[in-house]
C-alpha angles and dihedrals in degrees: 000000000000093000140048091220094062101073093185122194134314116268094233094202092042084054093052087047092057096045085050095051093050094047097055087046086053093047090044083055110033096095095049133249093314095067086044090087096071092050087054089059079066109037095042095054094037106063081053096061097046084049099054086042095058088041098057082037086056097045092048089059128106105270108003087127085069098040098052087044091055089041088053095045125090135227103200095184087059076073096069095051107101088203086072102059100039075058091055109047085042091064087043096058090041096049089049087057109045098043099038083081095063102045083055097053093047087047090066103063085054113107113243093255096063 
């Protein structure tokens, strides 16, 4: 819509797609943090393969031989530039802090001789 105030109808298939997804999440986590080792077989390996799919998909594209060429190149006087490393360390702090909880959380469920 071109306004916030205007809410629109429901997607009905977004909306499917969402209760499916929920409901796998419940059913992954209905039996506790033991059973949770199966479903990591899954999640681990799958991420991967889509991975290696989208990359040969990439390279069979028209002109990925001059995009991966611009993205390896690099542009020294971009160095000099102070903008880019208030970026950087931006990204840096924010990456710290988004992804510490989680590295806490997982931490828990570690015994106490790891």
């Amino acid at each position: 819509s071109n306004d916030i105030s205007i809410v629109g109808s429901v997607d009905w298939y977004l909306f499917g797609c969402l209760i499916v997804a929920w409901v796998i999440c419940f059913l992954c986590m209905c039996k506790g943090i033991e059973s949770s080792g199966k479903v990591v077989y899954f999640t681990a390996t799958f991420p991967y393969v889509i991975l290696l799919i989208l990359f040969f998909r990439g390279v069979t594209l028209p002109g990925a031989k001059d995009g991966v060429l611009y993205y390896l190149t690099p542009k020294f006087e971009k160095l000099r530039d102070p903008t880019v490393w208030r970026t950087a360390a931006t990204q840096i702090f924010y990456s710290l802090g988004i992804s510490f909880g989680s590295v806490v959380a997982y931490s828990s469920y570690n015994r106490k001789s790891n």
